[in-house]
N, C-alpha and C positions, 0 to 999 in steps of 0.2 A: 518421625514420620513412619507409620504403619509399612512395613516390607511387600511387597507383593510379588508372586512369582513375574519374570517377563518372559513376555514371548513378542518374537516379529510383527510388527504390527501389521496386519490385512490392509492390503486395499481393493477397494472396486478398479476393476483395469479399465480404462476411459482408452475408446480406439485410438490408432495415432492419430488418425485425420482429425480429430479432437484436436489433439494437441497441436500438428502443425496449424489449425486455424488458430488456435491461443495466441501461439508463437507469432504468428503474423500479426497478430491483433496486437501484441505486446509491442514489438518492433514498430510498427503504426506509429505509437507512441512517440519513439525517438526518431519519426518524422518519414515515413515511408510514406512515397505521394499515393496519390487517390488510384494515379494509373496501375501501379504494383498490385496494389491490392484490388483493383476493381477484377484485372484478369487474374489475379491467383484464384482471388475467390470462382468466379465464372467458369473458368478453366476446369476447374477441383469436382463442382457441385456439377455443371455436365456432362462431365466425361464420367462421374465415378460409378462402377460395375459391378452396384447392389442393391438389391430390388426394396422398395420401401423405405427409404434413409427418413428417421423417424424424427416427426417437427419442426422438416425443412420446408416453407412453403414459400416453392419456384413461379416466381410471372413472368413472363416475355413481357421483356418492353415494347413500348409502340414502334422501335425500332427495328423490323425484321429482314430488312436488308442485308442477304447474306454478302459478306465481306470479301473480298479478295484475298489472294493468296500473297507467300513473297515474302522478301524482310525487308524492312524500312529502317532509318537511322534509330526506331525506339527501340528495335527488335524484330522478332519473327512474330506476323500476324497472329490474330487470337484464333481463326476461323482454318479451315482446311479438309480434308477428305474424314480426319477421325473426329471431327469439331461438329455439334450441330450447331446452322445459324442463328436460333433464337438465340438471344442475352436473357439469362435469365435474372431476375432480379429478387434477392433475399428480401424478405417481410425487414421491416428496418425498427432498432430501437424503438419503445415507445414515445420516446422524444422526451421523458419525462425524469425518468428514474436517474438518479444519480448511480454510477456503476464504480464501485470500491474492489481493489481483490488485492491481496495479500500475498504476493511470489516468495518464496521461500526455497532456499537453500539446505538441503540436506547434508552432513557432514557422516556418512558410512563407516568412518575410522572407527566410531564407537562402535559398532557390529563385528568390524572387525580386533576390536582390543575385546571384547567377551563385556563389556562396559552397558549391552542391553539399548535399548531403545535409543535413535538418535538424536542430539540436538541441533536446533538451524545455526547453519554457519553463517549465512544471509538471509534478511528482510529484508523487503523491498516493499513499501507500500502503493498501489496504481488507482488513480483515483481520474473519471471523467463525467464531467458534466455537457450532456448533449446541449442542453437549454442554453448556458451561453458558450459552448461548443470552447469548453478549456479542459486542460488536462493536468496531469503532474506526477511527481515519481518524489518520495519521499526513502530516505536511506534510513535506517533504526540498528544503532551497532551491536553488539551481541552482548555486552556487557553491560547494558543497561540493567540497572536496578530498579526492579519494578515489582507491582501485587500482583500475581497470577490469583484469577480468581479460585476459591475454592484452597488457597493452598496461602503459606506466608512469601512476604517479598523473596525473589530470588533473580539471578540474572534471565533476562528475556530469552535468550536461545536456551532454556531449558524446556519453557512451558510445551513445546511440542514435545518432548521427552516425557512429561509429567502426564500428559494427554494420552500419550499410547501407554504409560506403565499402568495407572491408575483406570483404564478406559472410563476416560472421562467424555460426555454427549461430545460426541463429531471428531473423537478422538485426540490425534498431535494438532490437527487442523484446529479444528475445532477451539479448542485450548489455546490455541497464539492465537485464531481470530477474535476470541474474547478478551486476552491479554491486549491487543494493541488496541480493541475499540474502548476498554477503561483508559489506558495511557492516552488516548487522542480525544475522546468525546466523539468518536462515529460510527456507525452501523459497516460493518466491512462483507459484502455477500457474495464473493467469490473467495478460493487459494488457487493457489496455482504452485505447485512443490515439484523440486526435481532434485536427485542426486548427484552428485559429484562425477559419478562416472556417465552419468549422463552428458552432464554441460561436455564434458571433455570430448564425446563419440560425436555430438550435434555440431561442434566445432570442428574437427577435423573432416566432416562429412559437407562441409559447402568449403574445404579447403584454407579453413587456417582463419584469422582474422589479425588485421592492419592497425596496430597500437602506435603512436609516437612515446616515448617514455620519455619521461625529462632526466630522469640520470639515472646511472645506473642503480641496479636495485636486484638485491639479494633474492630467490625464489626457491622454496621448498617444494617441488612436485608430490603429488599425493602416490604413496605405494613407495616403491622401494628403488626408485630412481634417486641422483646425486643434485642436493641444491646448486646450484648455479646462479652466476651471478648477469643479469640483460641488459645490456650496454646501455647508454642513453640514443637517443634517435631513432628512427621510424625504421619496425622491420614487421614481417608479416610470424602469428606466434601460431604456434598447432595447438591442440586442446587441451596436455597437460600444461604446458608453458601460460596460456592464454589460464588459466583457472589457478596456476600458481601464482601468476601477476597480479590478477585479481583477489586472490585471499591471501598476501603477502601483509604481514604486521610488523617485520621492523623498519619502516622507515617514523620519523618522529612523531606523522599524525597517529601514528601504528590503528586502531579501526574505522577512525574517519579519513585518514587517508585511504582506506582500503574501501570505503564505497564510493569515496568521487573514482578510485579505477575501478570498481564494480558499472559504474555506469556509466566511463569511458571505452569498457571492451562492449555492453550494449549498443555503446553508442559504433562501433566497431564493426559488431554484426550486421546491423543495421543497416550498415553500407555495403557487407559484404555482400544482401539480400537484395541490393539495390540491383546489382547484376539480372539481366533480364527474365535470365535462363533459370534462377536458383533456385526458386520455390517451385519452377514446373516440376525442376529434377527431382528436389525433396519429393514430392506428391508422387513424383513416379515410383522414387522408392520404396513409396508407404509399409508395402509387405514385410521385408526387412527390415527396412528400421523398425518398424511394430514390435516384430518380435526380439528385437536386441533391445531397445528401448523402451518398450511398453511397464514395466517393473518400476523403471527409474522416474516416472513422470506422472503426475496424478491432480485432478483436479475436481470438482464437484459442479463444473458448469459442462451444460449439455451443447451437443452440436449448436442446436439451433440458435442458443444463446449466442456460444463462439462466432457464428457467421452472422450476425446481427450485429456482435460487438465489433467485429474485423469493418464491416458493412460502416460501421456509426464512427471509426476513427480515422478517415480519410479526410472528414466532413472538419475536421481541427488541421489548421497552421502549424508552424513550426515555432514561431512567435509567442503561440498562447499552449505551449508546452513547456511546465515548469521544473523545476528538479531542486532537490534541497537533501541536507544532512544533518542528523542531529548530532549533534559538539558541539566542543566548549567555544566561548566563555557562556555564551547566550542562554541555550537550553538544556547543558549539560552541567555535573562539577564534578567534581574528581572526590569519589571520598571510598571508602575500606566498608566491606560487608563486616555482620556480627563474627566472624571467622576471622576477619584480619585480610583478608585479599582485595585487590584492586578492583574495584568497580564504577560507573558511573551515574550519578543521579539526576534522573532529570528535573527540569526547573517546570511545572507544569504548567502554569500560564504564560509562558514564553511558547512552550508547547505547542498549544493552541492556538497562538495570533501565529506562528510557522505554520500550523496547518491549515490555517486560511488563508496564509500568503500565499501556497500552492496550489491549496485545492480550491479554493471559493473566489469568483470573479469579484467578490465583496471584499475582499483581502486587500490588507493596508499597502499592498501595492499597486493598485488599483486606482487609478489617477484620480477619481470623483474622492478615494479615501484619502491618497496623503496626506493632503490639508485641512482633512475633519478634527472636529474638537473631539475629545473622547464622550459626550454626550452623544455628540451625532452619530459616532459609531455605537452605543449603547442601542438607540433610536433604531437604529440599520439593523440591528443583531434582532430584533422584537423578541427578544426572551419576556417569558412570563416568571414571574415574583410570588412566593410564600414568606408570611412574617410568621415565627412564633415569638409568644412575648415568653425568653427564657431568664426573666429576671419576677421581681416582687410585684413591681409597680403595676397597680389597675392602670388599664387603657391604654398602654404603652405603644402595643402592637398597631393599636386603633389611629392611636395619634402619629406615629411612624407610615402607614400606609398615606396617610394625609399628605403627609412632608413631603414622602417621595412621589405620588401622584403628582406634585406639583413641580417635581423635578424630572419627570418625564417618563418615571421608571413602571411599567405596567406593572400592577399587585395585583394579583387576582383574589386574594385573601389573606385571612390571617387566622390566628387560635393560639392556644396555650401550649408553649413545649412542655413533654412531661418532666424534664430534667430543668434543674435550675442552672446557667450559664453565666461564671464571671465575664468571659470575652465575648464579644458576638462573632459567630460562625457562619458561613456561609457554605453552604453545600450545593454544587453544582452536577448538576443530573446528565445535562446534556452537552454538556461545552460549549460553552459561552464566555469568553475570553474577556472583550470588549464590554458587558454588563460588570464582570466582576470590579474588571479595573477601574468602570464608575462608581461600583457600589464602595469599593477600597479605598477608593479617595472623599468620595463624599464624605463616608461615614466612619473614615480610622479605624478600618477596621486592618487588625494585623496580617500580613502574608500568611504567617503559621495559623492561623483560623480559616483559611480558606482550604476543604477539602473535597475530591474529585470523585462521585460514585457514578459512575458511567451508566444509565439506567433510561433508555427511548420508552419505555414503556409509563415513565415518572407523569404523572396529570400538570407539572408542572417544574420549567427548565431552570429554577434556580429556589433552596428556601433560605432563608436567614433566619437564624435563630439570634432573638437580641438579648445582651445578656448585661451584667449591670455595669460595665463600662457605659453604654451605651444610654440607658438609664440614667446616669449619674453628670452623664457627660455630653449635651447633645445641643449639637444651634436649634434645636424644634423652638419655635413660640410657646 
C-alpha cells in the first residue's frame, strides 16, 4: 500500500445543541417516552439565545394556553416567567424516508501511541422507519473481516483510519459508511462519531450511570489508571469505569460480549436521562460542555434534521425497538487473515435476513412472515432479475427467464455475458436475501457463486449469470 504522509484529520465543528439533540434522538431509541422528549426539545428551541437558528421551522400549536406554574408528580412545569407560552412545534420527518446512521466509536490511543489516524473501537448501526414507526440498533464488532471499498479486505475498525490517511470522499466517515452499506446492502445517511474522552466527560456530567453486571469482570481504564476488577451486582459507574465495562474483551464472548454491554450502558443512560431535570441541565450547560466536548463529537446531520429526528422517535414503542449482534455461529466464523491473526468472517446472507429481522417490518419476525414459504418471502422482497446467458447454448437466457417467470421471480431481461461461466453466479446489487435463497434452491446454485456488490444506483437488484452447470443440468422443459 502506497505510504502517505498523516496528519489529524479536520473536522467541521457541529454546535453542541447539535449534538445534545442527536444524543436525545439516539437515547429515544432505547425508549425515552414522548413526554421527555417533547419538553427537551420545546424547552431547547424556545428558550435558546440566538438570532436566526438556521432550518428550524417553529409553529404554535392550536394550543396556546399558557400553562400554570408549580411541580407535579412528572416534574417542574414546562412554562414559567423565563418560558414563552406558545408550544412550538418542529416541522416533522417527512413521514417517508427511511433514516440510517452509523455511531461510531473513536479509539484516541492511536494519536496518542504516534500510530496516526484512529480506528473505531465501536459501531453501532441506527436504523428507523417512520412509515411502520420501527426502529433497531445493530452491533458490528471490530474485527470483522470485510472489503473496504477502494482498498483489499481488512478488519472493519480500520476503514475509518484508511479514510482519514488516504482522504478518501467524506473521509474516516465517509469510508466506514460505505464499508458497512457493501457488508449489509443499505444506503446509510447519517454518522454520528465520538471519542473515548468524550463518552467518558458526557457520563460523568449527568452523574454516573446504573449497570447491573452479572459477574465480576476484569476492566482496563483508558490512560494511565490501574485495571480493576467490578464485582458482580448492580452499582452506579462514572465515565471511565462505565467506557472500561463497555470496551472490556476478556470475558469468553470477548467482542460480542462487549456490544450486548455497549448497549446495556445505552440502555443505562437512558434511564439515567429519564430523570426529569437532566436534559434541561445538559441544555443549560451547552457553553461549557461545547467547548470541552465540541473536538470529540462530530456529525454531518444538521440541526433541523436532528429536531425532526428527536420530533419522529417518540412516535415508536418500546416494543417495536429491535437490537441485534453480529456472532457466531449464525453470521460470523472464526478464521485468520492472510497474516496469520484472529479475525472474523462474516456469513453474508445470514447477514442480511439479520438486517431485516431489525430493520424491516417485513423481517422474518414479523408474524405475517414466520410461516411464509420462501417463495412468499421472495414475492415480498419484489427484487428485480438480470439473466446473462454465460454458458454456449443458444437461448438459454431466453428459455430460463421463461421458467422463472413462472415461478414467480420478476426478470426484467436478459443478454449475453461477456465472460464464459462454468458455475452460475449471482450478484446482488442491493440486498436481497430472501430472492437469493429462492434463486439457490431453485436453481443449485452453490453458496460460493453467490457474490455481494453493494450498488443503489444498479437498474437492476439481482443479475445471474448462468453458466454451464446450469445448461447441462436444469428441470427447464
Amino acid at each position: 500500500m502506497t505510504q502517505f504522509q498523516e496528519s489529524k484529520p479536520k473536522y467541521k465543528q457541529t454546535p453542541l445543541w447539535v449534538k445534545l439533540l442527536l444524543l436525545a434522538a439516539f437515547i429515544a431509541l432505547a425508549g425515552v417516552t414522548a413526554v421527555l422528549v417533547f419538553n427537551a426539545v420545546r424547552s431547547f428551541v424556545t428558550s435558546w439565545e440566538i438570532t436566526d437558528l438556521p432550518g428550524i421551522v417553529v409553529k404554535p400549536s392550536q394550543d396556546t394556553t399558557p400553562e400554570t406554574g408549580g411541580t407535579s408528580e412528572e416534574g417542574p412545569s414546562s412554562s414559567g416567567p423565563d418560558q414563552p407560552s406558545l408550544r412550538p412545534t418542529p416541522e416533522p420527518w417527512d413521514g417517508a424516508s427511511r433514516v440510517n446512521m452509523l455511531v461510531m466509536g473513536l479509539d484516541y490511543r492511536d494519536w496518542e501511541s504516534g500510530e496516526g489516524a484512529p480506528r473505531t473501537d465501536t459501531m453501532i448501526l441506527v436504523s428507523v422507519d417512520p412509515l411502520s414507526q420501527t426502529a433497531g440498533m445493530l452491533s458490528i464488532p471490530r474485527d470483522l473481516w470485510v472489503s473496504i471499498p477502494g482498498f483489499e479486505h481488512e478488519r472493519i475498525n480500520t476503514a475509518y483510519r484508511l479514510g482519514e490517511i488516504y482522504e478518501m470522499p467524506g473521509g474516516g466517515p465517509g469510508l466506514a459508511m460505505a464499508t458497512v452499506e457493501e457488508l449489509l446492502g443499505l444506503e446509510i445517511d447519517y454518522y454520528a462519531q465520538i471519542d473515548f474522552y468524550a463518552f467518558e466527560r458526557f457520563i460523568d456530567e449527568i452523574g454516573g450511570v446504573k449497570v447491573d453486571i452479572p459477574e465480576t469482570i476484569k476492566v482496563d481504564p483508558v490512560g494511565s489508571k490501574l485495571p480493576r476488577n467490578l464485582p458482580a451486582g448492580t452499582q452506579v459507574l462514572p465515565g471511565d469505569l462505565a467506557l472500561a465495562y463497555a470496551r472490556a474483551r476478556n470475558s469468553e464472548g470477548v467482542d460480542f460480549d462487549r456490544a450486548v454491554r455497549q448497549q446495556q450502558v445505552i440502555m443505562a443512560i437512558r434511564n439515567r436521562l429519564l430523570h426529569h431535570d437532566m436534559l434541561f441541565t445538559l441544555i443549560g450547560k451547552a457553553p461549557e460542555l461545547y467547548a470541552e466536548l465540541s473536538s470529540g463529537v462530530n456529525t454531518n446531520m444538521s440541526l433541523d434534521q436532528a429536531v425532526k429526528l428527536a420530533w419522529l422517535l417518540p412516535q415508536i414503542s418500546e416494543q417495536n425497538i429491535k437490537s441485534g449482534v453480529i456472532g457466531p455461529p449464525d453470521y460470523v466464523a472464526f478464521g485468520k487473515s492472510p497474516d496469520g491473526d484472529d479475525v472474523v468472517k462474516p456469513r453474508p446472507q445470514n447477514l442480511r435476513l439479520l438486517r431485516d429481522e431489525i430493520f424491516t417490518a417485513s423481517g422474518i419476525t414479523n408474524p405475517e412472515m414466520v410461516n411464509a414459504t420462501s417463495k412468499d418471502k421472495m414475492l415480498a422482497e419484489s427484487a428485480s432479475v438480470s439473466l446473462l446467458n454465460g454458458a454456449s447454448t443458444p437461448g438459454l437466457a431466453t428459455r430460463t427467464q421463461d421458467y422463472l417467470d413462472g415461478e414467480g421471480v420478476t426478470v426484467m431481461g436478459t443478454g449475453d455475458s461477456p465472460d464464459q461461466q462454468t458455475s452460475t453466479t449471482v450478484i446482488d446489487y442491493t440486498g436481497n436475501p430472501y430472492t437469493l435463497n429462492y434463486l439457490v434452491e431453485l436453481m443449485g446454485i452453490s453458496e460460493n457463486r453467490i457474490l455481494h456488490r453493494f450498488d443503489p444506483a444498479s437498474e437492476v437488484d439481482v443479475v445471474v449469470i448462468l453458466g454451464y452447470d446450469w445448461a447441462n443440468n436444469n428441470p427447464m422443459p
